[in-house]
Structures are given as structure tokens and as C-alpha cells.
C-alpha positions in Angstrom: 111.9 119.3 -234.7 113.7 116.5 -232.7 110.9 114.1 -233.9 111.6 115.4 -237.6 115.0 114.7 -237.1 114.8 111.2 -236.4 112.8 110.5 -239.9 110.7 107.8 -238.1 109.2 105.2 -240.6 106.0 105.6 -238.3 104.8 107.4 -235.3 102.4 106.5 -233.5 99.9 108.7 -230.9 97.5 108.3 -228.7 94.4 110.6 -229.2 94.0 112.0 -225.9 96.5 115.8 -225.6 98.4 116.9 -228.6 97.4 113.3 -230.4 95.6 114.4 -232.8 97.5 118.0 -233.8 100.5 116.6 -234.1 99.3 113.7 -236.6 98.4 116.3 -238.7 101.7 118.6 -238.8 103.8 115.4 -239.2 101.6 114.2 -242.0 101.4 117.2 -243.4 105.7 116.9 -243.6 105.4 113.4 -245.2 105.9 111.6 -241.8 103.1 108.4 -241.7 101.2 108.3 -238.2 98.7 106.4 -236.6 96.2 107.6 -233.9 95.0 105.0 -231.4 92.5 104.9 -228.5 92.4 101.5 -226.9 90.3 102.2 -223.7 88.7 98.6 -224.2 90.1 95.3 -224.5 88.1 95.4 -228.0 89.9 98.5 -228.7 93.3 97.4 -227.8 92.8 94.9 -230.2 91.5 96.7 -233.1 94.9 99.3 -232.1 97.4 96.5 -232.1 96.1 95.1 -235.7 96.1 98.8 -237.1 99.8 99.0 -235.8 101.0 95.3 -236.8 99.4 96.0 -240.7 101.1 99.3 -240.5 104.4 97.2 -239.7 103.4 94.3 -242.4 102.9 91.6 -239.5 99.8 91.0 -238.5 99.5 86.7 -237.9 99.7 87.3 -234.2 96.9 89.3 -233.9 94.3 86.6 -233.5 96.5 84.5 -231.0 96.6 87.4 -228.7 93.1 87.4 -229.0 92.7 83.9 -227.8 95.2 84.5 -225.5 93.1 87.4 -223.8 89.2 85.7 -224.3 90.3 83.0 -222.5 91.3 84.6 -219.1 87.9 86.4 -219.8 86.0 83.3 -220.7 87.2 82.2 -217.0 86.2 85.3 -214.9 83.0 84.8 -217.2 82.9 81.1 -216.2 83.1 81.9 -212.8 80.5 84.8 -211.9 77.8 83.3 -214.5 75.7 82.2 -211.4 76.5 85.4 -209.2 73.0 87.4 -209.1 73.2 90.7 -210.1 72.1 92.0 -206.1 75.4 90.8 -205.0 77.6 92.6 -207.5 79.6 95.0 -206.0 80.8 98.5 -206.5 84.2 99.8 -207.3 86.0 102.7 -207.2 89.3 103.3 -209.6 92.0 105.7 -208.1 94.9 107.1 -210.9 98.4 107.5 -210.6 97.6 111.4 -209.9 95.9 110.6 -206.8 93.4 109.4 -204.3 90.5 111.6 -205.6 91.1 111.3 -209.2 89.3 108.7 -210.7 88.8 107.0 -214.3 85.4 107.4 -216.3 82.9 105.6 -218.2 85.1 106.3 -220.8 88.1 104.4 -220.1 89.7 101.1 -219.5 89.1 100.6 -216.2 85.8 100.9 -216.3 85.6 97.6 -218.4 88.2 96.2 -216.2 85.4 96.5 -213.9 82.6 95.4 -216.0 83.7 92.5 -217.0 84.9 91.6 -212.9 81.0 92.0 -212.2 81.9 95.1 -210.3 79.7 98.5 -210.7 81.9 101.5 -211.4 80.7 104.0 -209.3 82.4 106.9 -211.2 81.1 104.7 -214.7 78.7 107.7 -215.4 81.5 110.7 -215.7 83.1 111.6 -219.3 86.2 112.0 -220.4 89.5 110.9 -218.9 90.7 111.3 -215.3 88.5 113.5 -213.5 89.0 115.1 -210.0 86.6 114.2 -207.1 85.8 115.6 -203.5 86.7 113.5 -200.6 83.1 114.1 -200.1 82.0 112.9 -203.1 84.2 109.2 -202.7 82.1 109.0 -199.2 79.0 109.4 -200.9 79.3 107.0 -203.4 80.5 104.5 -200.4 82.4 102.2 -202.6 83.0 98.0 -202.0 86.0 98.2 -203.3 88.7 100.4 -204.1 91.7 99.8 -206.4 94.8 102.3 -206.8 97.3 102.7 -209.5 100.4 100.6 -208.7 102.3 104.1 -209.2 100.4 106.4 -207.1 102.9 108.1 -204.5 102.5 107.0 -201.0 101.8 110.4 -199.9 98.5 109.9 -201.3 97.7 106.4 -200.2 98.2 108.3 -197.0 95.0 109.9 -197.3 93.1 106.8 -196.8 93.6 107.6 -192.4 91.5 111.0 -193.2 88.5 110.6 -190.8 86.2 111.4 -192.6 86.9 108.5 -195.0 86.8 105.6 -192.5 83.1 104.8 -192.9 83.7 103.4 -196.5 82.7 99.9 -196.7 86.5 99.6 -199.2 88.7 101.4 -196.1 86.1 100.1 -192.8 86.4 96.4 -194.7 90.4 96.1 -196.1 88.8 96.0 -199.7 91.7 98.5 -200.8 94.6 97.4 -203.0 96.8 98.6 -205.5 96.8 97.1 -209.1 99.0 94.5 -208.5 101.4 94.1 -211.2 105.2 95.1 -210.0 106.3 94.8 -214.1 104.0 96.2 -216.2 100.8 97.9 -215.2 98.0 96.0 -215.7 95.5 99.0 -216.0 97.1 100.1 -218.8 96.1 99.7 -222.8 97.7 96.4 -223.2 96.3 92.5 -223.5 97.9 92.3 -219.8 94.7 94.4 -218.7 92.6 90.9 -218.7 94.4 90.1 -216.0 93.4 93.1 -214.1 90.0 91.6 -214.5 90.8 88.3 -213.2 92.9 89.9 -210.3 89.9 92.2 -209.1 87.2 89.4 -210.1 89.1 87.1 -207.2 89.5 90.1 -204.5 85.8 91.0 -205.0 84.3 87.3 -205.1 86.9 85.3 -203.3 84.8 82.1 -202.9 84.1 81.9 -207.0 87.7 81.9 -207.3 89.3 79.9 -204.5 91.1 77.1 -206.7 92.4 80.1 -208.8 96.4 81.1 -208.4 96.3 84.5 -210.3 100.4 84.6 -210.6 100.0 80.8 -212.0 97.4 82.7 -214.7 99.7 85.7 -215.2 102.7 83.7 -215.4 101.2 81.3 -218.4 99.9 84.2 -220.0 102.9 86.2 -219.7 105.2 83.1 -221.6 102.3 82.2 -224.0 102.8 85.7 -225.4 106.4 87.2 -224.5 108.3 83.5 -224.0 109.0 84.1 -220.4 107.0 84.5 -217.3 105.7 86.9 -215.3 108.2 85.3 -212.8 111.1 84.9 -215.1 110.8 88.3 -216.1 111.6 89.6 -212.7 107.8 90.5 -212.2 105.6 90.0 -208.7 101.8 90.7 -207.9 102.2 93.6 -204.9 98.2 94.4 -203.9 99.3 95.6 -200.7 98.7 99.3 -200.0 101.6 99.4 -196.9 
């Protein structure tokens, strides 16, 4: 009712929960919607053109593409050589905790992919999906990258004994997603840079001459006007 209310020229829904149930009562009242699902960087595309037609500006659309196949083009660039028996493996922990992870099915997974890093959770279905700590030891990952908003209570959990012989914990290969602004493993073209931040932690040496704030902060002012910087924004990987 309090969405009625409003008269809203558009609304706009994701399709995971009530997405696609409520596109259809408010459509069914006259209301236009949109229903997106941009768990790819091709996706997140194809949702921002749906959106800016919808809105009756779409010119930007293909310079955000630029903007975004060029960090690619650079992680590309710089693991072209890396043989497939060094890749490593990842693991990708949500905002709702250590042992929730993200799927084949979603962003992070080509986050991932396109870092030349082997999601170990790639196979599961769906959205997030609950593990056992068991399970995490198991799959032993190289890496392991929390949400930037998970609470600390849970980052806690990384002491647990049993956890300690996980090449990520045993090694320091545990971070958070680093942006402090905007969250980077999120449907947005910032998530390239999530790429090109996890590309240099997992393959330091391809990236040595690489500043990733420089990267964020040019991309960041090529498509908002400001930086990264300017904007009051900071890369904070640290899990402490």
C-alpha cells in the first residue's frame, strides 16, 4: 500500500524473494516494473540498459561497458600465460556469515572466474547456501574472501581449531572484499574491480606494477566524476 501510495513512474525488483509476485500485483494496478537479475558482469549490463531505456537514456550504456572490459582486458592480460595447474581455489563468505557461501549461480563466482581462481562452492545452486565447518575444511580452499559487512563475531570463527589447517587461514590468504564505499561484490560495474583486487592477492607477481586504488580511483571518476578517494572511499582487505 505504501508503495501504491507513492505512484512510482517505475519500480524496479530484483527476482530473487517477493521479485517476481510483487511485479505482478503492481502491474496488475497499472504500476510499470522491471525485474532484473545481474549475477554476471554480462548481466549487470543487459540490467542497466533495460533500466536506462525504461528511463529514455541509454548513450551511457556502451561507455560503462568499455569502462568495465578494460579492467578485465588487464586481469586477462595478465594471467594469459598462468597454466591452468597453478590456478587456485577460492572460497566466497556472505555478509550472513563464515559458513555461508555464494554459488555457481551468482556474481561472485565470475568474480572468481574471471581472477583465474576455482570456486570451490561453483557447483551449488541457487543463492547463498549454508555450509559445515566441516565441509569448508574439506574443500581446503587457497583463498578465502569475506563480505566487507560480515560482523566481526563471525570473522571470529576463523581461530576455531579445527579450521587452522586451511591452506587460506595456515597461509594469511583471508581478506575481506575491500571496498570501504561501495561493495564491490555486489551487482554493479564496480564488481570488475573485485576481479582485479582478488586477481593481485592470488597472483601477486603478475601484478606487481599494479596500484589497485590507482585502478579504482580512475575508474571510479571515469564513470561518477570523482574518485574513489575523493569520494571518501578506501580499500580495507584486512580481516583485524
Amino acid at each position: 500500500e505504501t508503495l501504491v501510495s507513492l505512484k512510482p513512474d517505475l519500480v524496479i525488483f530484483y527476482s530473487q524473494n517477493d521479485g517476481l509476485p510483487a511485479t505482478e500485483k503492481l502491474t496488475a494496478m497499472g504500476i510499470p516494473c522491471i525485474v532484473i537479475l545481474p549475477e554476471s558482469f554480462d548481466s549487470i549490463l543487459q540490467a542497466m540498459e533495460i533500466i536506462a531505456r525504461a528511463m529514455g537514456n541509454s548513450q551511457r550504456i556502451s561507455f560503462v561497458r568499455d569502462q568495465m572490459d578494460a579492467v578485465l582486458a588487464l586481469v586477462d592480460d595478465r594471467l594469459a600465460d598462468l597454466p591452468g595447474s597453478r590456478e587456485k581455489t577460492g572460497y566466497f563468505a556472505s555478509t550472513l556469515g563464515l559458513f555461508s557461501t555464494t554459488t555457481g549461480s551468482m556474481l561472485q563466482d565470475e568474480i572468481f572466474a574471471r581472477a583465474r581462481i576455482r570456486n570451490v562452492s561453483s557447483h551449488l545452486t541457487g543463492y547463498f547456501q549454508d555450509i559445515s565447518p566441516e565441509q569448508l575444511v574439506e574443500w581446503n580452499p587457497d583463498i578465502m574472501v569475506l563480505s566487507q559487512h560480515m560482523k566481526q563475531s563471525q570473522v571470529r570463527l576463523l581461530d576455531l581449531a579445527p579450521l587452522q589447517g586451511i591452506s587460506a587461514i595456515s597461509q594469511n590468504q583471508v581478506y575481506r572484499c575491500p571496498s570501504s564505499l561501495a561493495p564491490w561484490d555486489f551487482p554493479s560495474p564496480l564488481a570488475v574491480l573485485a576481479t582485479l583486487w582478488v586477481a593481485k592477492k592470488a597472483y601477486p607477481e603478475q601484478f606487481a606494477d599494479i596500484d589497485v586504488l590507482a585502478q579504482a580511483d580512475a575508474f571510479h571518476r571515469n564513470l561518477y566524476g570523482k574518485t574513489m578517494t575523493q569520494m571518501g572511499g578506501a580499500l580495507e582487505d584486512a580481516i583485524d
